[in-house]
C-alpha positions in Angstrom: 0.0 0.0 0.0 1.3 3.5 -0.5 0.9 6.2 2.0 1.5 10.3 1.6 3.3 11.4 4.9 2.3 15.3 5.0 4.9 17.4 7.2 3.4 19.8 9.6 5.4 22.3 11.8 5.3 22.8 15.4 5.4 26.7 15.8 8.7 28.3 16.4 10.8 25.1 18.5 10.2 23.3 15.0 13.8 22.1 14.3 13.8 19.1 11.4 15.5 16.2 12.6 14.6 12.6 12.4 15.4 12.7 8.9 18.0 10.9 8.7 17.1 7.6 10.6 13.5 8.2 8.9 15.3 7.9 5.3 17.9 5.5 6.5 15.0 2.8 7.9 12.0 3.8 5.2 15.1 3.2 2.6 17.1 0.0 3.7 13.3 -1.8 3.2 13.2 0.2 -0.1 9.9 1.8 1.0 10.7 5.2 -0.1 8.9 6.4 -2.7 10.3 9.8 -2.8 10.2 12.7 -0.7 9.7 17.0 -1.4 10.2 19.5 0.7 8.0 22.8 -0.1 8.3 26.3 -0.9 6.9 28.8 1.5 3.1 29.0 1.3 2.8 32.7 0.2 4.4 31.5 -2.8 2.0 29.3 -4.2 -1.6 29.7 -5.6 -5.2 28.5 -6.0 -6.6 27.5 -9.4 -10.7 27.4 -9.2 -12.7 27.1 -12.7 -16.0 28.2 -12.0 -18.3 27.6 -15.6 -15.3 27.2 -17.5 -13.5 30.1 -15.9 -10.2 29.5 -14.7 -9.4 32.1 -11.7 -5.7 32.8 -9.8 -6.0 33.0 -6.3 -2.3 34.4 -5.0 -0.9 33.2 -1.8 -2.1 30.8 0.6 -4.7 28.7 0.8 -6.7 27.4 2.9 -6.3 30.2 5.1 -4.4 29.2 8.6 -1.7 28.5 10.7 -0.5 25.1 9.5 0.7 24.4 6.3 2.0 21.5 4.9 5.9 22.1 4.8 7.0 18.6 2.9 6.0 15.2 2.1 6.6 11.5 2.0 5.5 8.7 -0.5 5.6 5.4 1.0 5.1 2.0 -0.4 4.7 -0.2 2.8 3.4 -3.7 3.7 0.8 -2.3 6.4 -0.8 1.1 8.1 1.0 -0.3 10.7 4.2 0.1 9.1 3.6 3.6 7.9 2.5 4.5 11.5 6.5 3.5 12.8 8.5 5.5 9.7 6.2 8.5 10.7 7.0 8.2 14.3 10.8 8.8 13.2 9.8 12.3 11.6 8.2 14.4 14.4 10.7 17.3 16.0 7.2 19.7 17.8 5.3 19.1 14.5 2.7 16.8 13.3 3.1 14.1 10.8 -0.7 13.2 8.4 -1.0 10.0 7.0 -2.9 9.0 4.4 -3.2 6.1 2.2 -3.3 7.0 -1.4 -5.9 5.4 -3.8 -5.0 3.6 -6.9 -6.7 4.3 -10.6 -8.6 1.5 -9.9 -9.8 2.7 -6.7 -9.1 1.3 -2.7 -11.9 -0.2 -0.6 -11.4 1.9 2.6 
């Protein structure tokens, strides 16, 4: 099954570490998928097409504190297992996971 780790941070004593044993155990199994870190959220934007009308929204969105500051792909035997890498990642933050569906769909 693969799963989408989504990195949140933990207001200001946020420090990334856990990395390394994170990408040293997800990779040794050769669950890593691949991994992004992202840009700062006031530089993206928000496509909506309303009746066939494409509209630029700049800067953040959804509005909030939290934003998702990277993510993880894994390809892992169980939840289970997906649970344990995440539990290497945390430094005051939060870490989402979510399976991800297939073109053919997932019973859930």
């Amino acid at each position: 099954m693969k799963f989408l780790l989504s990195l949140y941070p933990g207001g200001a004593a946020d420090r990334p570490r856990g990395h390394e044993e994170f990408l040293a155990a997800a990779g040794r199994e050769g669950e890593l998928v691949g991994g992004y870190a992202l840009a700062d959220p006031s530089l993206s934007a928000v496509v909506r097409v309303r009746d066939g009308v494409a509209a630029v929204t700049e800067g953040p969105y959804p509005p909030g504190r939290e934003h998702v500051r990277g993510q993880y792909v894994l390809d892992c035997e169980s939840r289970e297992r997906a649970l344990e890498l995440a539990a290497l990642l945390p430094a005051g933050g939060a870490v989402e996971v979510r399976p991800l569906m297939d073109p053919a769909g997932m019973e859930m």
